[in-house]
MARSEPA-624281 format. One line per 3 residues: number of its first residue (from 0); their letters; for each residue x, y, z of C-alpha. Coordinates in nm, 3 decimals. Layout:
N
NUM = a = X:Y:Z | ...
//
This chain:
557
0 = xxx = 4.681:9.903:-5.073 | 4.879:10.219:-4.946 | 4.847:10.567:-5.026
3 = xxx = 5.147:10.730:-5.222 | 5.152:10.917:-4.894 | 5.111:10.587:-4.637
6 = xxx = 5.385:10.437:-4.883 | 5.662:10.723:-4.812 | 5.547:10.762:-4.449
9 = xxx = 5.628:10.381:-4.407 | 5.924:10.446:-4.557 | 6.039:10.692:-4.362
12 = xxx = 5.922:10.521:-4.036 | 6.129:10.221:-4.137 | 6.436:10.443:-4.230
15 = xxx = 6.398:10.583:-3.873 | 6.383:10.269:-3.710 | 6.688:10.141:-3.842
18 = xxx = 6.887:10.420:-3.758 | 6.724:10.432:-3.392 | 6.830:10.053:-3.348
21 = xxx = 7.176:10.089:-3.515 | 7.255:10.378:-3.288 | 7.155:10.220:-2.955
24 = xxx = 6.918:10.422:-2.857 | 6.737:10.353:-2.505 | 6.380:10.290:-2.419
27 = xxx = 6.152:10.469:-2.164 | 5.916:10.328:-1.907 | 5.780:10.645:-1.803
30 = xxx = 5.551:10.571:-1.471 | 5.349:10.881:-1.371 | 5.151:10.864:-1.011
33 = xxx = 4.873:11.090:-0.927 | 4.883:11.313:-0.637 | 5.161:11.149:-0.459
36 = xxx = 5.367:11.319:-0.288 | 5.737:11.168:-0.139 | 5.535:11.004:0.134
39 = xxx = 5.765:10.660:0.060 | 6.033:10.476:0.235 | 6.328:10.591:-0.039
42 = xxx = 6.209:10.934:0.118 | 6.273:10.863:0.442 | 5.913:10.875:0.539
45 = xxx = 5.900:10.658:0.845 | 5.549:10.485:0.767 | 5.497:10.462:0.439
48 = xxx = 5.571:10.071:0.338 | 5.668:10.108:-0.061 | 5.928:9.785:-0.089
51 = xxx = 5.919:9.784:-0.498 | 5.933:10.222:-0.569 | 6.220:10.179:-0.301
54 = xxx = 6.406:9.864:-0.474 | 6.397:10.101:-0.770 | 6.539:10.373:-0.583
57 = xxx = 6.794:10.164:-0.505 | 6.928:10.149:-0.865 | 6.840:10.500:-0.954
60 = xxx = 6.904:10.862:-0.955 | 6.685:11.017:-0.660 | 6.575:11.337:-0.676
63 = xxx = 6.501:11.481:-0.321 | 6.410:11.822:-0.426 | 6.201:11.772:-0.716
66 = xxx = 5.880:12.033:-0.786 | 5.560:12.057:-0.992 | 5.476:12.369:-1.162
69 = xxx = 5.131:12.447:-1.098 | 5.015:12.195:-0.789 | 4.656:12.048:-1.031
72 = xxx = 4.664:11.767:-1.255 | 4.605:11.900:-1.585 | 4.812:12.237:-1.600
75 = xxx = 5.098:12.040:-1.434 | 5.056:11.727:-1.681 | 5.039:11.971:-1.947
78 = xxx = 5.379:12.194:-1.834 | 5.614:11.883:-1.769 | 5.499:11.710:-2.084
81 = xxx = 5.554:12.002:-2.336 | 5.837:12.119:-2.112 | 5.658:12.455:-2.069
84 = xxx = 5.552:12.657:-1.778 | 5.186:12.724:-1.699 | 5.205:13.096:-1.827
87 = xxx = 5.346:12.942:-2.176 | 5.077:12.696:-2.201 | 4.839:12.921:-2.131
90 = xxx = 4.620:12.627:-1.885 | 4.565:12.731:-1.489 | 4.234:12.528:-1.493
93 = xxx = 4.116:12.203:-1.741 | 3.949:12.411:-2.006 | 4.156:12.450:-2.280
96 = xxx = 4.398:12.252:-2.543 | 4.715:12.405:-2.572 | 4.747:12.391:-2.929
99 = xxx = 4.456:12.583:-2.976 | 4.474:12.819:-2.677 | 4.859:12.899:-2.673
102 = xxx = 5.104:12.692:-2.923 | 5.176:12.424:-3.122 | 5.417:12.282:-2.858
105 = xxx = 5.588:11.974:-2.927 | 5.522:11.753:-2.610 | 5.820:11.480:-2.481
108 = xxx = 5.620:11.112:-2.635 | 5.570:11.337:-2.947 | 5.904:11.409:-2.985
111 = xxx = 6.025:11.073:-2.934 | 5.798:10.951:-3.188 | 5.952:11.145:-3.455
114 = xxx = 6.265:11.014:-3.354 | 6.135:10.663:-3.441 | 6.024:10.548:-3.144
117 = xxx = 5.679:10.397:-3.048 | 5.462:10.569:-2.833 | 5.185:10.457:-2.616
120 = xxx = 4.981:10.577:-2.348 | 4.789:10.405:-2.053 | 4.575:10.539:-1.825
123 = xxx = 4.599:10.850:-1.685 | 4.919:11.017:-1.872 | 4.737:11.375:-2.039
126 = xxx = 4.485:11.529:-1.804 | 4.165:11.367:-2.016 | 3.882:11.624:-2.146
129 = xxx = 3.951:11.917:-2.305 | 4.311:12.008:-2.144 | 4.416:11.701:-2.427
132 = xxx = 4.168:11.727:-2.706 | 3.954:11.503:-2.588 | 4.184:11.210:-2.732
135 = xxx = 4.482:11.250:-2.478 | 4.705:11.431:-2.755 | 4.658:11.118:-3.027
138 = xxx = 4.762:11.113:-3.275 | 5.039:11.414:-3.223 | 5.194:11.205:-2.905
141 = xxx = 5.117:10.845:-2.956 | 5.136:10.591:-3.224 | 4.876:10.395:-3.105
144 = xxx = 4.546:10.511:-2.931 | 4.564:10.569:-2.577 | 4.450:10.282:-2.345
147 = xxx = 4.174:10.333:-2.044 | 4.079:10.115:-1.812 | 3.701:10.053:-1.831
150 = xxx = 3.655:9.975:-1.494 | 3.780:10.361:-1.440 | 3.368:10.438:-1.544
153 = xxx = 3.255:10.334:-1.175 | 3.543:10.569:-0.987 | 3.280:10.826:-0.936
156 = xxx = 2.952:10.603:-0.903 | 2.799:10.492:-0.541 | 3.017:10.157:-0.515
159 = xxx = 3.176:10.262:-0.166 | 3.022:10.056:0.109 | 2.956:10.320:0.410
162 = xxx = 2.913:10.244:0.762 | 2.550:10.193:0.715 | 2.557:9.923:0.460
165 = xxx = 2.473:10.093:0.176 | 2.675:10.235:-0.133 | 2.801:10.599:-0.136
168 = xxx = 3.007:10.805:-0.319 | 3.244:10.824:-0.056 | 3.623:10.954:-0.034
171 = xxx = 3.728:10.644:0.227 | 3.652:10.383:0.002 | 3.802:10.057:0.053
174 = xxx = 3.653:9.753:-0.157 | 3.613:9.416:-0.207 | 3.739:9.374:-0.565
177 = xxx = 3.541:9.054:-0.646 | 3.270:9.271:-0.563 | 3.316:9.529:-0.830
180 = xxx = 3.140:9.637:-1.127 | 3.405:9.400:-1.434 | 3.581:9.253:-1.051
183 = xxx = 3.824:9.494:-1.096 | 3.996:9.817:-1.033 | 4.151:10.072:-1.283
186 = xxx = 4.499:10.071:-1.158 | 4.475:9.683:-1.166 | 4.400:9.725:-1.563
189 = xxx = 4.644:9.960:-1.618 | 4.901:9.693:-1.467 | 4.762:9.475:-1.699
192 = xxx = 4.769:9.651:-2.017 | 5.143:9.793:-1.986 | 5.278:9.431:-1.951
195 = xxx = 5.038:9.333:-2.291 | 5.219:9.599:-2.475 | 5.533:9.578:-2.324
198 = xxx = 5.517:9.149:-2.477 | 5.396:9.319:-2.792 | 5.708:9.551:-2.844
201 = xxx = 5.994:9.286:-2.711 | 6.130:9.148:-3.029 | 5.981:9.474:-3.289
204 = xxx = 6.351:9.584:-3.295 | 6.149:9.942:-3.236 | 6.251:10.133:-2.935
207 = xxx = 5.970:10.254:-2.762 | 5.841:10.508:-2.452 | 5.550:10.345:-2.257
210 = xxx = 5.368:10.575:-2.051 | 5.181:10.438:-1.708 | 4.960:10.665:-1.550
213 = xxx = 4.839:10.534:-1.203 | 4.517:10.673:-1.079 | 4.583:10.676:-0.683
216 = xxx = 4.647:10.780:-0.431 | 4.400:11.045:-0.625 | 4.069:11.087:-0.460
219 = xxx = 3.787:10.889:-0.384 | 4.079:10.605:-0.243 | 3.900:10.335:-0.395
222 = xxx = 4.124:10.074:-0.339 | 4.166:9.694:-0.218 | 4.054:9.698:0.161
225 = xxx = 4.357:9.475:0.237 | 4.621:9.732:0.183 | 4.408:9.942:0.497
228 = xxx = 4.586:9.624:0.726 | 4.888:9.754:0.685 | 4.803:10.108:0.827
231 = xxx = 4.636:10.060:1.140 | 4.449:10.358:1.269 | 4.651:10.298:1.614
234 = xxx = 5.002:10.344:1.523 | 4.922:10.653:1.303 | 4.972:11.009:1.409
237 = xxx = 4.793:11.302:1.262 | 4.982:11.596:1.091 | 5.260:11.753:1.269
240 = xxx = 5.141:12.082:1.182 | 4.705:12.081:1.172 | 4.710:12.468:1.189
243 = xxx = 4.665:12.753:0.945 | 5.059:12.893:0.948 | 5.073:13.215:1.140
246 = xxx = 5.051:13.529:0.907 | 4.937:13.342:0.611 | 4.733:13.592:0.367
249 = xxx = 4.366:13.420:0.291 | 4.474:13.409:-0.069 | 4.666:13.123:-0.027
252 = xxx = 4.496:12.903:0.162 | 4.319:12.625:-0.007 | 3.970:12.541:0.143
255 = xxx = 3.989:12.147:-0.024 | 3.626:12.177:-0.188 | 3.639:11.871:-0.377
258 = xxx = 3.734:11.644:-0.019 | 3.398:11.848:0.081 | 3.196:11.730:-0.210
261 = xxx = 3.232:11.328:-0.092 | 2.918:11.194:0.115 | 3.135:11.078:0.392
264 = xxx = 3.271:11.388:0.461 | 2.925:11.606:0.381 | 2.774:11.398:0.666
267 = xxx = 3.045:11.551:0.906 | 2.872:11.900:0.870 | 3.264:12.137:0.880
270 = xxx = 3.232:12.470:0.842 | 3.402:12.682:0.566 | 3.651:12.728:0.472
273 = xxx = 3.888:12.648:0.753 | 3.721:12.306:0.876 | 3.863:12.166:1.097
276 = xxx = 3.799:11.793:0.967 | 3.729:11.587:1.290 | 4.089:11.435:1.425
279 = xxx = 3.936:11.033:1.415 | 3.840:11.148:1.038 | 4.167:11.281:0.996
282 = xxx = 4.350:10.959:1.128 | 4.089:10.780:0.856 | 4.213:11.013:0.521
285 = xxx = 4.579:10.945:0.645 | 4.565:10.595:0.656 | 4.384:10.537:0.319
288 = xxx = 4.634:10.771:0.161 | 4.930:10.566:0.297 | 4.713:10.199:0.204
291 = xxx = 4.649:10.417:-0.150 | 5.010:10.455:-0.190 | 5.095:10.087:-0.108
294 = xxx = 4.814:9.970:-0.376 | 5.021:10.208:-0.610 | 5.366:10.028:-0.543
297 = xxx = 5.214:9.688:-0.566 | 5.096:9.768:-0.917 | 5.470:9.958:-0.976
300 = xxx = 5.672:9.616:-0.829 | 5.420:9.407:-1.089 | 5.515:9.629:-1.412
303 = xxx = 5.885:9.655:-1.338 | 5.885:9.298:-1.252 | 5.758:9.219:-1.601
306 = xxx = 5.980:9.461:-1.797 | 6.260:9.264:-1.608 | 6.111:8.859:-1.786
309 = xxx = 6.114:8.991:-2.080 | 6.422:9.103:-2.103 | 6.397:9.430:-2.153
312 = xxx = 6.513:9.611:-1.824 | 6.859:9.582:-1.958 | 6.800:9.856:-2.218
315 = xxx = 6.519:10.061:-2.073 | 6.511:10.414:-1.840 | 6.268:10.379:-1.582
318 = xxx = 6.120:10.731:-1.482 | 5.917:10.735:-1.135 | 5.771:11.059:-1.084
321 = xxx = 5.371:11.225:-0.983 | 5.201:11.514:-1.101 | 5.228:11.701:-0.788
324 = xxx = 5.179:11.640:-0.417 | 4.918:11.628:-0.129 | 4.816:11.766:0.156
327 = xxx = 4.796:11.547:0.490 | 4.617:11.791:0.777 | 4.929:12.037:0.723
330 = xxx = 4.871:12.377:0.737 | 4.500:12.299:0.839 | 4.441:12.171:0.455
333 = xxx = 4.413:11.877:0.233 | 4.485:11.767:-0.093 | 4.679:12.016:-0.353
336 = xxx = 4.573:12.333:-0.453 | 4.866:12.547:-0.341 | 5.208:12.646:-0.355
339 = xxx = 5.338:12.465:-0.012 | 5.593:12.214:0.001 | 5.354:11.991:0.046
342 = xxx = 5.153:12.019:-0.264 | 5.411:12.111:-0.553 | 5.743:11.894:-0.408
345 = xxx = 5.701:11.559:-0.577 | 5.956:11.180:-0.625 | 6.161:11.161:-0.916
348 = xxx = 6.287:10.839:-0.942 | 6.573:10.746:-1.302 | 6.695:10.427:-1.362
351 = xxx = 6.930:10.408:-1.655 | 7.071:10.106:-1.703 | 7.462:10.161:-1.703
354 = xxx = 7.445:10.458:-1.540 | 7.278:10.406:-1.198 | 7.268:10.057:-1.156
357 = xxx = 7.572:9.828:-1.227 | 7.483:9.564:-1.479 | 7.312:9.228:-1.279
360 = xxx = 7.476:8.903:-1.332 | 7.363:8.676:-1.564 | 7.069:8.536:-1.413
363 = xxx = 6.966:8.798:-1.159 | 6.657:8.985:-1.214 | 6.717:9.367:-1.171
366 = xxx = 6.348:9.394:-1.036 | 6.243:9.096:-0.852 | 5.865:9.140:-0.765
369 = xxx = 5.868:9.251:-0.366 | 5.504:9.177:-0.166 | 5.406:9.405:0.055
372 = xxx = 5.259:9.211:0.293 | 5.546:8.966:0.353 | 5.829:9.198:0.278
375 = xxx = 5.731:9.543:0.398 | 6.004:9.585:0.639 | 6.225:9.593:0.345
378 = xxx = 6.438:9.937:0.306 | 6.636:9.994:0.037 | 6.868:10.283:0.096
381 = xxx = 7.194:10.233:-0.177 | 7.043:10.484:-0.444 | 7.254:10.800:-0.541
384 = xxx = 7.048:11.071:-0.361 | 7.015:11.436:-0.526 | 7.003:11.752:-0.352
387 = xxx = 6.959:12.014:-0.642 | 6.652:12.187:-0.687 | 6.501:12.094:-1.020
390 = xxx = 6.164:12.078:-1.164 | 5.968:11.818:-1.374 | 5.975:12.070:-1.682
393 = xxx = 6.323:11.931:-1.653 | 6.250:11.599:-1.753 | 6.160:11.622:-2.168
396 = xxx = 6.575:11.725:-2.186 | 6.677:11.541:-1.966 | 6.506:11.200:-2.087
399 = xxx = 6.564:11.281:-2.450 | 6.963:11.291:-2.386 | 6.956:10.990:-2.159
402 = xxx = 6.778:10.816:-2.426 | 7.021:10.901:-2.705 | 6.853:11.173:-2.875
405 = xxx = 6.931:11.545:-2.923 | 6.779:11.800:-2.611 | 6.553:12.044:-2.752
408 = xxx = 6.677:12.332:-2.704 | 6.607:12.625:-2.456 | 6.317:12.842:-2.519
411 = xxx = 6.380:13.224:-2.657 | 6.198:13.466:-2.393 | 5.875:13.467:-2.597
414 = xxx = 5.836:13.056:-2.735 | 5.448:13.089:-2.789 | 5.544:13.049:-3.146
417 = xxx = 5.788:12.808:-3.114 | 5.728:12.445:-3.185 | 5.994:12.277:-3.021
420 = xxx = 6.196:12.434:-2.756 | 6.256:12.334:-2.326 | 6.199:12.568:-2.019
423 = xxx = 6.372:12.371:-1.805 | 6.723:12.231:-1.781 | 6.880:11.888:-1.855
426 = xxx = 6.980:11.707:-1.595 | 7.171:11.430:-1.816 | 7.500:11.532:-1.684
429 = xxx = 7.418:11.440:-1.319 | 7.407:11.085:-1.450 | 7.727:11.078:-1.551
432 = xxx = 7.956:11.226:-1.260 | 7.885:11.466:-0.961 | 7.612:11.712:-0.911
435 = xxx = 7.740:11.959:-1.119 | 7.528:12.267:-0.995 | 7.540:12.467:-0.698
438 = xxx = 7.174:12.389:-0.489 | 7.246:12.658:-0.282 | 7.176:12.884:-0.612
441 = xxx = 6.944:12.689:-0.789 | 6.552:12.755:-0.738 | 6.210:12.533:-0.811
444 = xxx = 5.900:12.792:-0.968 | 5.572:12.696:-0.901 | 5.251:12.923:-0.937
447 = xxx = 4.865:12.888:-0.826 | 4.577:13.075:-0.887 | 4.270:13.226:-0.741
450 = xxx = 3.945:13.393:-0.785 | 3.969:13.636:-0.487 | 4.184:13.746:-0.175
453 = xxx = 3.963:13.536:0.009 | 3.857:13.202:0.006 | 3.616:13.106:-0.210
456 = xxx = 3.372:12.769:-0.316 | 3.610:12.792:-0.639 | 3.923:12.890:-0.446
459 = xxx = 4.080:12.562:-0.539 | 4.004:12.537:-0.924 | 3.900:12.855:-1.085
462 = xxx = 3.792:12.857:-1.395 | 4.040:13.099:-1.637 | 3.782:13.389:-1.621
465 = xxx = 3.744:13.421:-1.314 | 4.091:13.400:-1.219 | 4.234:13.759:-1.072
468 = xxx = 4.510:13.708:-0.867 | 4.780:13.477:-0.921 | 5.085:13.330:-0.628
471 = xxx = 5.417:13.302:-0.818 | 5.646:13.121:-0.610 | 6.010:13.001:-0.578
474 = xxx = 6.159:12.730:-0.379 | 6.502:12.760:-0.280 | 6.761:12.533:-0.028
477 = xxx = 6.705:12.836:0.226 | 6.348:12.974:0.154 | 6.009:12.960:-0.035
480 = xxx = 5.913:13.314:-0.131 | 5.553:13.366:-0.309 | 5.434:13.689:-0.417
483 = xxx = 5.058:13.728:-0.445 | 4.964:13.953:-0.765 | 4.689:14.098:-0.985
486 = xxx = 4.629:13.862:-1.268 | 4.431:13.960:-1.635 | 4.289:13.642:-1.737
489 = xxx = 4.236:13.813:-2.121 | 4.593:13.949:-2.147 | 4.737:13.648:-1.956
492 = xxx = 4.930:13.882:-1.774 | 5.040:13.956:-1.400 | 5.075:14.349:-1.279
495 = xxx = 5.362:14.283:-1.078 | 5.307:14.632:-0.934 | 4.976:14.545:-0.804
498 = xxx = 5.102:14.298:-0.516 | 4.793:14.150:-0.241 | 4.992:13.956:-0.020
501 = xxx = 5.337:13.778:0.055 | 5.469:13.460:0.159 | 5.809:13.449:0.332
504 = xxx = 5.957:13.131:0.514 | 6.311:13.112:0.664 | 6.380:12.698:0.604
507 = xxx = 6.686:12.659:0.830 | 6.429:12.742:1.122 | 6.115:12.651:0.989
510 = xxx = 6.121:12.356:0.763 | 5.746:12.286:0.767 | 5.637:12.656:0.635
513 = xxx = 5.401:12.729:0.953 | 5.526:13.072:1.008 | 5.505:13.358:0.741
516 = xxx = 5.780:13.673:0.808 | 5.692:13.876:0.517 | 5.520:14.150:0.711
519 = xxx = 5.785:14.101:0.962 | 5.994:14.424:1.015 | 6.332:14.259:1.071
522 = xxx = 6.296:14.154:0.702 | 6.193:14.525:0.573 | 6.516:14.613:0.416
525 = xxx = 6.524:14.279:0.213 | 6.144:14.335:0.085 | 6.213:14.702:0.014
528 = xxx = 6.521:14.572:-0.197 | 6.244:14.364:-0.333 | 5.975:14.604:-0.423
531 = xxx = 6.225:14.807:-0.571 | 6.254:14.613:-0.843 | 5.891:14.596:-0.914
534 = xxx = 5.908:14.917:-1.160 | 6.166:14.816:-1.379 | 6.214:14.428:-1.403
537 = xxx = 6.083:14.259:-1.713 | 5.974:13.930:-1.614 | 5.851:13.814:-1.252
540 = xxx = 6.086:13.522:-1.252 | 6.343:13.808:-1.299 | 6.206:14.006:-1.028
543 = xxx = 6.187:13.736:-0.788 | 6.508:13.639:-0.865 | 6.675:13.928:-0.731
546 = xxx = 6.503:13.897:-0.404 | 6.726:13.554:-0.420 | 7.055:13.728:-0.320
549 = xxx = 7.064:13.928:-0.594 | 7.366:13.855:-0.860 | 7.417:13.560:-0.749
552 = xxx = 7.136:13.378:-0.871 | 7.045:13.627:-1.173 | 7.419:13.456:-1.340
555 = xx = 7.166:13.119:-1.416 | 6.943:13.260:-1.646
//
């Protein structure tokens, strides 16, 4: 027997339903990939072997230029998903629930859920733990509990064999699946669970947005030892750039603590904090990234392959996107954990059907299943490429119009008590016509944090506290400028007068970001511009924005 209050919310539910279906509205398959950065063949990388991401891309919008806000799982799960920056959501580490700590922010499956839609999470969508309540935002974001994999219990347990026969917690961990604890692997599940639910929803006449969150290529790389095959150690190259970028301040380099914590690489004894890791060792990391990456699209081709027999591909946006890179060897470092290229540039992959893809013929799947190992010299090259700059606090606009729904709309300058409101920019109308902004003014913000001007055992994940200094950065077609500032973890706030180092570097010569100019005296009359402007702009994004050429960039904002 309902409630009075069950009762009307049913009602209401139903009332939205109809008026979702009668409207048209489209679904979302929103895939989300952890710690991957564009190291796939729709990318142009020339190793990589991703045949299903790239079929996608092939139908799709492809964002080239598309960057994280903070370059660690849960702040940066937490900014694209309530559409806020780190500063507005108030969470630089994974100790803290932004509801609590900073807002009430409405986050993108929560909106859509109001709108009628149903909601469901699996795997690894919210950063789990406090950052989401310890419930992954349920019941605000989903209506239906959040699925994890069980098998995701023995990710951090000794089940990686090592070269001596026994079990380690290693970070090269290749496996025998049969051999598992449940024969199993978490990704595997995750597959496995989408496609259940996806069955489930086919004929509710409900629209719905399906998260996937994929655990790899994140760390330990405990993945099917086949996938290593495809990689072998001969044919791979180590980064093109293994050294610590002249000029680079200590502040921003990342000393990759947590590879350092793994018993494979503990047995290699590297000093800290600049290493180096061993170059066989290095040859080892690259190739079970890449193999990582291919376990990924495997699971990817699987899903989309289902969503296509049951109909449903017809009628459903498929978002491809991670949480933020990873570093390879560049720059001397490894995994995220800074505000290079490397670590905050991430794929964004949207399929709308209609829009990007003609419709198939009757009869032809949109997604046929591609295997890796029999079809990995596929390349798939036909999808509409994007230059622009954009960011993934873009996406909660830019999904809700695609869908059919009304964009929330832009944030005032202070949102912290506003429930529903975007700091980024919809992208819709790219989807419907030509790139209709200028990339040579538009700029990617990303921001890291650190405990000291040196490198530190907590360099890479400092708790709030202890947080002093934070890098505010900006990524333009030309440049990426960061600007290295005192930081009041009480107050939240950054004394933009109280600068500790600088990042400049020139792109059109130096597209890998190995040689910082900021102290470089045929660049003094643009950073005295620069510092100029420290006493009397607002905002840092302001500030920074007029070291962009001035005017013309401050007439976006």
């Amino acid at each position: 027997m309902l409630s009075p209050t069950q009762t009307w919310l049913s009602f209401i539910l139903t009332f939205s339903l109809v008026e979702v279906v009668s409207t048209g509205r489209r679904n979302v398959l929103f895939i989300i990939s952890d710690d991957l950065r564009p190291a796939l063949g729709c990318y142009d990388d020339p190793v990589v072997k991703s045949p299903n991401i790239d079929q996608l891309a092939s139908k799709s919008k492809v964002f080239l230029n598309a960057y994280a806000q903070q370059a660690v799982c849960g702040p940066s799960r937490t900014s694209f998903l309530t559409s806020r920056r780190p500063d507005t959501t108030r969470l630089y580490d994974f100790n803290s629930y932004w509801r609590v700590h900073a807002g009430n922010y409405t986050t993108l499956p929560q909106y859509f859920k109001s709108q009628g839609y149903t909601t469901m999470s699996v795997g690894k969508v919210f950063h789990p733990g406090i950052a989401s309540n310890h419930s992954d935002d349920y019941p605000y974001s989903w209506s239906v509990p959040p699925y994890h994999p069980p098998s995701f219990a023995y990710e951090k347990r000794k089940v990686c064999k090592g070269d001596d026969g026994k079990l380690h917690v290693n970070l090269l961990c290749p496996v025998n699946v049969t051999e598992m604890p449940l024969k199993t692997l978490p990704d595997m599940e995750n597959t496995a669970e989408a496609v259940r639910l996806l069955r489930s929803v086919k004929d509710t006449g409900s629209p719905f947005f399906l998260a996937v969150g994929y655990y790899k290529p994140h760390i330990p790389f405990r993945i099917p030892q086949e996938f290593l095959k495809l990689y072998p150690l001969e044919s791979l190259s180590l980064a093109p750039d293994p050294d610590v970028p002249r000029g680079l301040p200590p502040v921003a380099y990342n000393p990759w603590t947590d590879i350092r914590k793994r018993e494979d690489v503990e047995s290699l004894n590297i000093s800290f904090p600049y290493g180096p890791i061993p170059k066989d060792f290095q040859l080892r990391i690259r190739q079970h990234y890449f193999a990582a990456v291919s376990y990924v699209d495997n699971q990817v081709g699987k899903l989309l392959s289902a969503l296509d027999d049951l109909g449903l591909a017809k009628n459903t946006i498929v978002v491809f996107t991670s949480d933020h890179g990873w570093s390879l060897g560049e720059h001397g470092e490894w995994a995220k954990y800074s505000n290079f290229d490397v670590a905050t540039r991430v794929p964004l992959i949207v399929y709308v059907p209609g829009l990007t893809s003609a419709s198939e013929t009757a009869g032809e799947k949109t997604f046929p299943y591609i295997d890796v190992f029999r079809d990995s010299h596929q390349r798939f090259s036909e999808g509409r490429q994007v230059n622009t700059m954009v960011e993934l606090v873009d996406l909660f606009p830019t999904l809700s119009e695609l869908a059919g729904l009304k964009a929330p709309p832009p944030c005032p300058r202070s949102s912290f008590r506003v429930w529903l409101c975007t700091e980024g920019s919809s992208l819709a109308q790219i989807f419907r016509g030509p790139e209709h902004r200028d990339n040579s003014e538009a700029i990617a913000y990303s921001q890291y944090p650190r405990p000291s001007d040196t490198p530190q055992e907590d360099s890479d994940l400092p708790l709030l506290a202890d947080i002093s200094v934070m890098g505010y950065s900006i990524r333009s077609c030309d440049y990426r400028y960061t600007l290295w500032v005192s930081f009041d973890p009480v107050s939240f706030r950054a004394n933009l007068s109280d600068i500790h180092a600088g990042e400049l570097y020139l792109l059109w010569e130096d597209p890998g970001q190995d040689n910082n100019v900021y102290n470089s005296t045929e660049y003094s009359g643009v950073l005295c511009k620069l510092n100029a402007h420290l006493h009397w702009t607002a905002t840092l994004k302001q500030h920074l924005l007029y070291f962009y050429s001035g005017s013309k960039a401050k007439g976006m904002f």
